[in-house]
N, C-alpha and C positions, 0 to 999 in steps of 0.2 A: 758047250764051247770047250774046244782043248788046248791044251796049254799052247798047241803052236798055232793055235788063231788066235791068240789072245800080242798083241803088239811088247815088243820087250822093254823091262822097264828100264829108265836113263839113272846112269850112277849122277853123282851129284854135279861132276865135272862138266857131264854130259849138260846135264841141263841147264847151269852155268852159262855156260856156252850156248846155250841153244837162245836163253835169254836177252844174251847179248845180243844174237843176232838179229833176234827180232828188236832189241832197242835201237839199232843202228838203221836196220832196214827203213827204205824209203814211204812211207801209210799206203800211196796210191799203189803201190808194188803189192805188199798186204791185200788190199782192197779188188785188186783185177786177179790175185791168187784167190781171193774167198768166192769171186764172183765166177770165176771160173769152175771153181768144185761145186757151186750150186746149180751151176746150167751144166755139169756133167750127170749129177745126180737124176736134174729134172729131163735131161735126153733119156737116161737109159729107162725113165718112169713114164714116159710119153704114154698117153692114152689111158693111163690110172689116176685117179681121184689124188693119189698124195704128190704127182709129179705138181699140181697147182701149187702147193703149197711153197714149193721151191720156185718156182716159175714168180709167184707172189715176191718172195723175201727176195729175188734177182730184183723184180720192179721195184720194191720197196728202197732198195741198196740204192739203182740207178736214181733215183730221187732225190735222195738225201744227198747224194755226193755231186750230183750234176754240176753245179755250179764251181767245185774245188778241184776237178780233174781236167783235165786237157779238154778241147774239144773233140778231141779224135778219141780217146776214152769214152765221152760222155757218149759219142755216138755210138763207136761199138755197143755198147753197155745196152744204150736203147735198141737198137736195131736186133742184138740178139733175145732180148726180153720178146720184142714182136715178132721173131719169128718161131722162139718157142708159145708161145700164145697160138699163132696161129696151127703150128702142127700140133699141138695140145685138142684145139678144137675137129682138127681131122682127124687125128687118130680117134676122137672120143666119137665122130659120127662112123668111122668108118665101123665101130664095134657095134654102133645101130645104138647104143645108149650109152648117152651123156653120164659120167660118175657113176659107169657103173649100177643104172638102174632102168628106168626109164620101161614102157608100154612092151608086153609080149606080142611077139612077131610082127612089131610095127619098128619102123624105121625115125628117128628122129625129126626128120622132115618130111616125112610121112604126119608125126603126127603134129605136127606144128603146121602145117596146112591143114589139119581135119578140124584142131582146134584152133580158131582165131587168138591174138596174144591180148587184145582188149574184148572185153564185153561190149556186142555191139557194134562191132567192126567184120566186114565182110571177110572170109577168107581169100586170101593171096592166091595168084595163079601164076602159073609159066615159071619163066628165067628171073623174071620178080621176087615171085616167093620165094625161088631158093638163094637166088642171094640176098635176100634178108635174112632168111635164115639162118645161112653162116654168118653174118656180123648179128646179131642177135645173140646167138648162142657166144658171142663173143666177150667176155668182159675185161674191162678196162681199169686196172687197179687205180683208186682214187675219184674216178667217174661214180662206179660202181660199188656197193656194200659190201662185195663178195660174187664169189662163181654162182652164176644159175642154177639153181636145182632145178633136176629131172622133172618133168609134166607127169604127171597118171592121171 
């Protein structure tokens, strides 16, 4: 790293000030600035394993604060968490493996039709199968323990 990618540092006044402003600042103002830079983060990460991570700590955010923000907030908040969720799970089908890992030269719903998802359950066919597929491969922070890992 060079000295001119490295951010400049604030004299004392500077930061002072910068203090202040965050003390005076409104929280929900704070709150849709933080949630903002983590659904920017997890856009440009779309279809890689660590855009979840951000995609998660957005759902997490929207959670906690639901009840103390507007409702036009609360919504925004959720509605953007769901549809990075959902282009999260396309981009990761479109690369034919989930995280980044997933069955050589098989396709993700390729192989979640060849393997059934219970023992003892018949495999899925047609327009069924695949849209199970996609809400399957879907997870739901708070339903769910965590993102899916890969089948082999």
């Amino acid at each position: 790293m060079t000295s001119t990618d490295r951010p400049q540092e604030m004299s004392q006044e500077e930061l002072k000030a910068y203090m202040e402003r965050l003390r005076e600042a409104d929280p929900r103002e704070i709150l849709a600035q933080a949630f903002t830079m983590l659904g920017t983060g997890a856009e440009v990460k779309l279809g890689r394993p660590d855009a979840r991570l951000l995609i998660d700590a957005m759902a997490a955010l929207t959670q906690v604060v639901g009840g103390r923000v507007s409702d036009d907030l609360a919504r925004g908040m959720h509605n953007g968490v769901a549809q990075l969720q959902m282009a999260q799970v396309q981009m990761e089908g479109q690369a034919g493996h989930p995280e980044g890992g997933g069955d050589e030269g098989q396709s993700a719903e390729r192989a979640e039709e060849a393997e059934p998802s219970q023992p003892g359950t018949p495999p899925r066919q047609g327009s069924e199968a695949q849209q199970e597929s996609m809400t399957d491969r879907l997870w739901i922070p708070g339903r769910d323990p965590g993102p899916p890992r890969p089948r082999r």
